[in-house]
N, C-alpha and C positions, 0 to 999 in steps of 0.2 A: 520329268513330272512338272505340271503347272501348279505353278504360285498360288494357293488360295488367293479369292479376291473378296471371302467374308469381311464386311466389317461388324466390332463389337459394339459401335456406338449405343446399341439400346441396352448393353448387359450391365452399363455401371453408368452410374450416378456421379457429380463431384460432391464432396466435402470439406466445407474450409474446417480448416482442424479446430482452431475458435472455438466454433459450435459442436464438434464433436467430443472436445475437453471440458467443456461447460457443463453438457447434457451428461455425457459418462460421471465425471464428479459429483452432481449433485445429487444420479444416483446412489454413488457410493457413500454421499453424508448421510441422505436418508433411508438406508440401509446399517448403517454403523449408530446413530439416533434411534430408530423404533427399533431395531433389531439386537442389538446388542450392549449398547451405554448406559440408557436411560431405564429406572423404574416408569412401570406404570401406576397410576395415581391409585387403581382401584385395587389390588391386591399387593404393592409393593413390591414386584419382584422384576428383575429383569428377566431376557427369555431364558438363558442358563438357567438360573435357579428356579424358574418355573419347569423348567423342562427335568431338571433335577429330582424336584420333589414328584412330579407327575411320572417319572419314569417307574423312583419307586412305589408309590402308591399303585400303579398298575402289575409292578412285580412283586407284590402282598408284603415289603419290607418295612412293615407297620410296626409301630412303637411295641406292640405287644405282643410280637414274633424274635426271631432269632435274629444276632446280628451276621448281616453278611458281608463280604469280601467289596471293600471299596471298587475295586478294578470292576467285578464285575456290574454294577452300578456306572460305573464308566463308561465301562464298552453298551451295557443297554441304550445310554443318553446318546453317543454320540452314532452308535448304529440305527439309531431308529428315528430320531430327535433334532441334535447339535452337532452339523459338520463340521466341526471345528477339531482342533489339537486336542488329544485327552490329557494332556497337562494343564490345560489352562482349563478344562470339564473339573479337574479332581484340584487346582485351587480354589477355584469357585466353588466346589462339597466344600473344602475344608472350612472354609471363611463361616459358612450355614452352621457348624461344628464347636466354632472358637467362643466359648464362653468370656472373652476379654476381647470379641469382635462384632460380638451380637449380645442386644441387648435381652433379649430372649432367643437365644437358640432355636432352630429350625431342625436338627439335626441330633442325633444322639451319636457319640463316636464312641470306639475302643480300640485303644492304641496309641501314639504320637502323634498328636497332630497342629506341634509348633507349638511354642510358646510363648508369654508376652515378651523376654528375653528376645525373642527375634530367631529361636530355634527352626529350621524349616522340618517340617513334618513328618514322617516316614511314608517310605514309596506305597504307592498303591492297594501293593498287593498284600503288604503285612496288616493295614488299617482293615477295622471295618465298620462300618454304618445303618445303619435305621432308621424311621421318623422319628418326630422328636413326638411326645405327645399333644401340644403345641399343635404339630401341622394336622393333624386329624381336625382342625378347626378353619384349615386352608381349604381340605379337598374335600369335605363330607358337603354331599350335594350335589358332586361331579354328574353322578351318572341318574340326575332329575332334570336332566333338560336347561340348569339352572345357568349356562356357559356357552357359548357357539365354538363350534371345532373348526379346524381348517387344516386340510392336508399336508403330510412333511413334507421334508426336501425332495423323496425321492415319491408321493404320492403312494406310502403304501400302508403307510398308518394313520390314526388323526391326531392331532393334538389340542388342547385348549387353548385360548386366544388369552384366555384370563383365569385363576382360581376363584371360585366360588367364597374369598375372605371373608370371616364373621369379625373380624374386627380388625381395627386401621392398622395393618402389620407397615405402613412406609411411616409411619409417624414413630409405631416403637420400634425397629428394628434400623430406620434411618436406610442411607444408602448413599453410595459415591460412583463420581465414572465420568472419564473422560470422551466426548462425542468429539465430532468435528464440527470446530468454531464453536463449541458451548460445553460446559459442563455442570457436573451436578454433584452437590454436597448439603444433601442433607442428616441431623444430627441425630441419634435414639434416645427414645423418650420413655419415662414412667408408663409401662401398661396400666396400672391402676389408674394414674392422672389421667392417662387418654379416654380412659372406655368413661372416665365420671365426664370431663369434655366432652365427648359425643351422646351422652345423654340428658347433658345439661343445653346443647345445639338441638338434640331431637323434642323438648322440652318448650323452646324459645329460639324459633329459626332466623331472629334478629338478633341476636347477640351478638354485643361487637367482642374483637380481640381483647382487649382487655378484662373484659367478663371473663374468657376463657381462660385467661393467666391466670383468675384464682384457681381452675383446675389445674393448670400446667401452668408451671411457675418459669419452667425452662426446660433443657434436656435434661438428660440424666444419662451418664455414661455409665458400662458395665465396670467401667475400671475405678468410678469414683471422681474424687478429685473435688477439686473449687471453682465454680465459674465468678467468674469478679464480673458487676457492673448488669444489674438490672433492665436500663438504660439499653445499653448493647441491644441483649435480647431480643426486648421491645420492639427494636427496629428491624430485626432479622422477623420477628413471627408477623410485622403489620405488610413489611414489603418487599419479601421471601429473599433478597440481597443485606447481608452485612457481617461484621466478624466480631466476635469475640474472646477473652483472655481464658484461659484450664490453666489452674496449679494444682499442683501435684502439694498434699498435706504434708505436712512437716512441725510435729512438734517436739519439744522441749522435754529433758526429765535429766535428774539428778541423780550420779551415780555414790554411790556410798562414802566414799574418797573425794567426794566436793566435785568431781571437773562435772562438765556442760556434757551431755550427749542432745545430738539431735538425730529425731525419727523420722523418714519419709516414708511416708502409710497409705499413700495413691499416689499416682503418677499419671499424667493427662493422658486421653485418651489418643491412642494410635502411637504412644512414644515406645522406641525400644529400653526397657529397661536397663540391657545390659550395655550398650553404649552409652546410657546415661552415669551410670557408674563408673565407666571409664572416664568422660569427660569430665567429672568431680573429680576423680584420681588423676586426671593431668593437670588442671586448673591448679589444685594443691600441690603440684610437684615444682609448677611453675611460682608458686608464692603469688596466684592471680587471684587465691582464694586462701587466706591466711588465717591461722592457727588450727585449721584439720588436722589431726594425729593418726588416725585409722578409720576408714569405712570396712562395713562387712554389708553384707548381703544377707540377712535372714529370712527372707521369703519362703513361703511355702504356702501347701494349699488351702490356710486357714484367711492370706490376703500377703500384701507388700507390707513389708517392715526390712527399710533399707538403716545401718545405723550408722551418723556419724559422729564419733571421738574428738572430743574440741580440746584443744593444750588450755590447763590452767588459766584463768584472768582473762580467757576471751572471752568478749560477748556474745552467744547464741543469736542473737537478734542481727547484729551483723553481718553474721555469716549468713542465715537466713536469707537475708535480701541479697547475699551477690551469689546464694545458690540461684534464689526467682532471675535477679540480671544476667547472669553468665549463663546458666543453663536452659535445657528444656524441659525444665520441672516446670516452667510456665512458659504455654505458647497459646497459639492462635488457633483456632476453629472458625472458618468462612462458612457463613450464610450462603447457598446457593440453591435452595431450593426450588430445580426444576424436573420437571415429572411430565409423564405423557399423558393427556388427557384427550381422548377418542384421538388417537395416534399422534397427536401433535406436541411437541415440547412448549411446556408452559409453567412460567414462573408461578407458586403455589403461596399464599400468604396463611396461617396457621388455621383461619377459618377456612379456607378453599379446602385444606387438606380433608376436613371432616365432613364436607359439603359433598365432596367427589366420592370418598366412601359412603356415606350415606344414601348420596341417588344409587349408586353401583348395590349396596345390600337393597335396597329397598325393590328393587327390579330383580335381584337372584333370588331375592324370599318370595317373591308374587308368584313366581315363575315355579316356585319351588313348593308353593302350594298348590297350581293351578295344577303342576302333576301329581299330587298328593289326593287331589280333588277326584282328578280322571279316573286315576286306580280304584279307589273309593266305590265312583258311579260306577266304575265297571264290574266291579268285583259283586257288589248289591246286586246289578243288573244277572251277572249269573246265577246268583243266591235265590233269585224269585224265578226262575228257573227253573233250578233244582229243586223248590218249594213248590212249585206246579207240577211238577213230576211224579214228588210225593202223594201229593192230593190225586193224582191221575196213576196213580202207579199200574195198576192192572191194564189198565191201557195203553199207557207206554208199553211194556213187557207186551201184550197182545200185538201193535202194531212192528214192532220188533222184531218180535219172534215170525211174523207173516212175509216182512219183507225178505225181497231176493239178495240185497247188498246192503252196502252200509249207504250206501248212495238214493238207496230207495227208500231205506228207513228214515234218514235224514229230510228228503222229501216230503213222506205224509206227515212228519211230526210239526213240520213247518205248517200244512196246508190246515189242520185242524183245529178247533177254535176249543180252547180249554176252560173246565168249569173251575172257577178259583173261589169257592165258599170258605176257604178260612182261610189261604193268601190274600183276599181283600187286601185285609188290613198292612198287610207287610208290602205289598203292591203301590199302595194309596202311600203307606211310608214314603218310599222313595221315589217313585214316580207322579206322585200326587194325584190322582185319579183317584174318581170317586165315583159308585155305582156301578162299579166293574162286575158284570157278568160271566163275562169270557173272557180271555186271554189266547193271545197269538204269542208261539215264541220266537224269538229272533235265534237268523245261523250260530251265531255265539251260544245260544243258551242250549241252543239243540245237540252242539257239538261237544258241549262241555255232560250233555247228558248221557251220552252216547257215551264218554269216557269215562262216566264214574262207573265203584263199583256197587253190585245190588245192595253189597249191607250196608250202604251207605242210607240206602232211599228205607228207614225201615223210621219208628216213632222219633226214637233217639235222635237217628237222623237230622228230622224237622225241627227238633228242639233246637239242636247245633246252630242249625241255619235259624231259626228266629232270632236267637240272642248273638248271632252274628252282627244278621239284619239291623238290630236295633244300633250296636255298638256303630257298624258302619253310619246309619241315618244321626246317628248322634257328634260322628267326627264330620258327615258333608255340612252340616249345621253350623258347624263352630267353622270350615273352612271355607263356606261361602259366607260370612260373618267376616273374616280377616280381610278377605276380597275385597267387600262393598264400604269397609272402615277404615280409612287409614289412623284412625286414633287406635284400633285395637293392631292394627298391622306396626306399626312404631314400638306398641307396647309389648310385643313378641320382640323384637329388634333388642327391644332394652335388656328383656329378659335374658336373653341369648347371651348379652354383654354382658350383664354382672353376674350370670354364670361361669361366663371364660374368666373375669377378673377376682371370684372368689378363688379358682381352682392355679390359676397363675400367676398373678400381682406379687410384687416383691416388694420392701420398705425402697423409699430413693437413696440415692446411692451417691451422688453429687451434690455438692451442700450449694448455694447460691447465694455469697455476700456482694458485699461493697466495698471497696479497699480503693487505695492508692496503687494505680495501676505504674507510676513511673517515678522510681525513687527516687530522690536528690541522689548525686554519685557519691558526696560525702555520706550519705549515710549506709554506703556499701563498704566503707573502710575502715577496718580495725583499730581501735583507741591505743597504743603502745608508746613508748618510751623510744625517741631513736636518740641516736648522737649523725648531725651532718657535720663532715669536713669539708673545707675548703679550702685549694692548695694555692699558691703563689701563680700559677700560671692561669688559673681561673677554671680549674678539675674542682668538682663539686659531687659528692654523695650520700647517701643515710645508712645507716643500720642499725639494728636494735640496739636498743642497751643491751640487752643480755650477753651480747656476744664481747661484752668487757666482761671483765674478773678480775676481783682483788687478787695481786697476787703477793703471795705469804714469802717468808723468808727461804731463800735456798730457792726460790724459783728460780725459772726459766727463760718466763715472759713467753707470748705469741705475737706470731709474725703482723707486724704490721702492716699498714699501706704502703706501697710502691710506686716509688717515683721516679722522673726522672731526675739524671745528677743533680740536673741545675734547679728542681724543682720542690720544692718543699709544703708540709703544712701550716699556715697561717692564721686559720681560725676555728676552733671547734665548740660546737654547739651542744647542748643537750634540750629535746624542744617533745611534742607529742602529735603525731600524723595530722593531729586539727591546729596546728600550732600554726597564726601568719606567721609567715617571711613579709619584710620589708628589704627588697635591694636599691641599694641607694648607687647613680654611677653619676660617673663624671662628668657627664652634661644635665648635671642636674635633674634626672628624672628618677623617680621613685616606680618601683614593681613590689606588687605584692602575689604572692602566690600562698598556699598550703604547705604543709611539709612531705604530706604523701604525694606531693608531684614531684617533688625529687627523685630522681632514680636510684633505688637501692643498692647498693654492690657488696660485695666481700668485704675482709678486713683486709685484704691487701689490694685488691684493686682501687686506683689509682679515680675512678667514677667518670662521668659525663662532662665534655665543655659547658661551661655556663651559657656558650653562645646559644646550643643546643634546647636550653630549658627557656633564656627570655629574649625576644626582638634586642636584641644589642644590632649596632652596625661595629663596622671592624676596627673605626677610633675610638670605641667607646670600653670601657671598664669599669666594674664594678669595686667603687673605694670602700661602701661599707655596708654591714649587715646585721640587720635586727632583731630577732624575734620581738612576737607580738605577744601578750593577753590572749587566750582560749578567746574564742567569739562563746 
């Protein structure tokens, strides 16, 4: 057999790879960016949780229905919707759910679904979920035209590009999410502060940032807490980049028996509670955090109240500050506020945010009229119709009754020109014509006559339909009024808003001072009584007074420090954690240090080289030592 002598030269193309990794990538960022990372500016939601809430709203799992089977909610999104994992479909529900993740909930849940402890949630199929009431202010309007659809994955359903939001759900509800090369952290806000903000903006469309901070002073987290530093703020809502400090509350009270307790009564937002108490319970076990005697845990569903137990003669206020420096009772919250505005990522400064919802409502309300409007005209439109009918009834029924089909009746009722002596007026209503003789009817009105029934067309009848008539000419009135006005079109917008904020607003919940954000270290350390030794070979340590004791006749005594043979105690001190040291050595140079930078040991260990605590070189020794005067 002969050797093919085909060649492929025109079936393939070269590609340098370069450009094939370039082009392939950048689709995969902007696909992971508009598709999955990033809220959009006008509804706040990413596509999961749009898809989320659109699935059940389509499968009637409305606030004021039964609840159903998270899984199956799952499998609806992710069959019809979100090709993705249904694990990461029913984290995404849960977060919608977490009343300490959402600053107004989206979601109503029953069952487990994690807690601020860091509990993870129970499986799918034991939870179950429904709208929240809340989201009936997302999707009411869906199905007015008021949205543009665009087909699933698999082109076999539709879905919304956006929800229909009444009010700035990415401002209160915040959002996070890591894209490729960019990400986004924005924080939840006061609904009540936002919606008086966006009416205060619809009010006065020059208003700067600062104007707005009297409505929104800052966030406000679902878990509470303290924001320090005004300032901060400011520069995260004027140029949507910066970070600021959440402490978790913590006060003071007296127990009957004199000692200190301290209370932690929020904790910053996104912290795991229960690794927080562990990290207090190791700090104090390490003496890195001194005089704690017992923490407990009394939380429950009324708020946080963590307690902790402080040993006699401490100072609260101490402890306090090296709870804020050791732990994550106070961390950081980054400003990143970026969001997609008409598909694009774009940093958001606090006015933009209200700017973008307001164009976005003001375009789904018009939209949401102009169908409001059609139904109206149309509906009128078969009412005068049905009103000529009346007025012609014997004729109608005559021509009816003669015709051979419905296709013939339908014909002459078209071709004959009707007397309208008391539809004038209802006529001339809606149509605005005047001097109406006759009347022609249209396919619509013929086909709707065709389908009523007779005892409809009887006095009664006409009555129905006039005071229809009227009600209708009295709603196109008010709706072509909204249209041609945008003062009265805004003042619908408002209304809508401090509707939703009478029925959902909550007092705020995060307090917002001014504090010293970075302690002195001394004022993280406990006021106490030590005794330092220091031994012959230049072994140096502290311990409490307390851990001496008189001791009484017939004692025992306790073990002392430990040396070596050749090595002995030389000097002992009694001084208080703020106490100077003065070291005075051999080459004439003077060190001063505190007494809590000494290293603490037992009573029998032996403590730290001096070399270890101050720059000595290796001829150099320490001849003598001072205490100083308290500063």
């Amino acid at each position: 057999m002969e050797k093919s002598n085909v060649k492929y030269k025109d079936s393939y193309k070269p590609i340098f790879v370069k450009n094939e990794m370039s082009s392939s990538y950048l689709s995969y960022a902007m696909s992971v960016i508009v598709s999955r990372a990033l809220p959009d500016a006008r509804d706040g939601l990413k596509p999961v949780h749009r898809r989320i809430i659109y699935a059940m709203y389509k499968g009637g799992y409305d606030w004021s229905k039964n609840f159903r089977k998270s899984a199956r909610i799952v499998g609806d999104v992710i069959g019809k919707y979100h090709p993705h994992g249904d694990q990461a479909v029913y984290d995404a529900l849960v977060r919608l759910v977490q009343e300490f993740s959402m600053s107004l909930p989206l979601l109503n849940g029953q069952g487990n679904f994690g807690s601020i402890d860091g509990d993870p949630p129970a499986a799918m199929r034991y939870t179950e979920t429904k709208l929240g009431k809340i989201s009936q202010f997302l999707t009411e309007d869906l199905e007015k035209n008021t949205v543009s659809y665009r087909n699933n994955y698999d082109e076999t359903e539709k879905e919304p590009t956006v929800l229909p939001s009444q009010f700035p759900n990415l401002l209160v509800n915040g959002a996070g999410g890591i894209a490729v090369g960019m990400a986004t952290s924005i924080p939840p806000h006061n609904l009540g502060e936002v919606i008086d903000a966006t009416n205060a903006f619809i009010d006065n469309q020059s208003i700067t940032i600062s104007q707005l901070m009297k409505f929104i002073p800052g966030p406000d987290f679902p878990t509470g807490g303290l924001i320090i530093g005004k300032d901060f703020i400011k520069q995260g809502y004027n140029k949507g980049r910066g970070s600021f400090k959440i402490r978790g509350e913590i006060e003071f009270e007296e127990k009957k028996n004199g000692r200190a307790i301290l209370i932690i009564k929020s904790i910053p937002y996104q912290i795991n509670k229960s690794v927080l108490n562990e990290k207090i319970a190791l700090l104090a076990r390490d003496k890195k955090i001194e005089g704690i005697s017992d923490i407990r845990d009394e939380s429950n569903r009324e708020g946080i109240r963590i307690v902790i137990e402080l040993r006699r003669g401490v100072e609260p206020e101490t402890v306090r500050r090296q709870l804020y420096k050791l732990t994550n009772i106070e961390s950081s919250f980054g400003f990143n506020t970026l969001a997609l505005v008409d598909n694009k990522p774009k940093i958001l400064n606090l006015k933009d945010f209200i700017h973008e919802f307001l164009k976005f409502r003001e375009e789904t309300v018009l939209k949401r009229i102009k169908f409001d409007l059609k139904k109206a005209e149309d509906r009128a439109h078969i009412l005068i119709g049905l009103a000529t009918a009346v007025e012609n009834i014997d004729q109608i029924i005559k021509i009816i009754k003669n015709s051979k089909n419905n296709q013939v009746a339908k014909k002459n009722l078209l071709e004959k020109k009707w007397k309208v002596k008391k539809s004038t007026k209802l006529i001339s209503l809606i149509e605005k014509k005047k001097n109406i003789i006759s009347y022609s009817l249209s396919e619509k009105q013929v086909s709707a006559i065709l389908e009523l029934k007779l005892q409809k067309l009887t006095a009664f009848g006409i009555s129905e339909i006039e005071n229809e008539i009227n009600s209708l000419s009295k709603l196109i009135i008010e709706l072509n009024k909204l249209i041609n006005s945008k003062k009265e079109l805004y003042k619908l917008i408002k209304n809508e808003l401090i509707n939703i904020k009478d029925k959902f607003s909550v007092p705020r919940r995060t307090k917002i001072i001014d504090a010293v954000l970075n302690y002195n270290i001394e004022e993280t350390i406990q006021k106490e009584s030590v005794v330092i030794n220091i031994t012959n070979k230049g072994y140096i340590k502290r311990s409490p007074l307390t851990s001496l004791k008189i001791q009484k006749r017939g004692g025992t005594g306790k073990t002392g420090i430990t040396t070596r043979d050749e090595d002995f105690v030389v000097q002992i001190f009694t001084a208080n954690t703020h106490t100077p040291m003065l070291f005075f050595s051999t080459e004439g140079l003077v060190y001063k240090i505190k007494a809590y930078k000494i290293q603490e040991g037992t009573a029998a260990s032996k403590g730290k080289s001096i070399f270890n605590l101050l720059p000595l070189k290796n001829h150099q020794s320490i001849s003598s030592i001072m205490p100083l005067p308290e500063d």
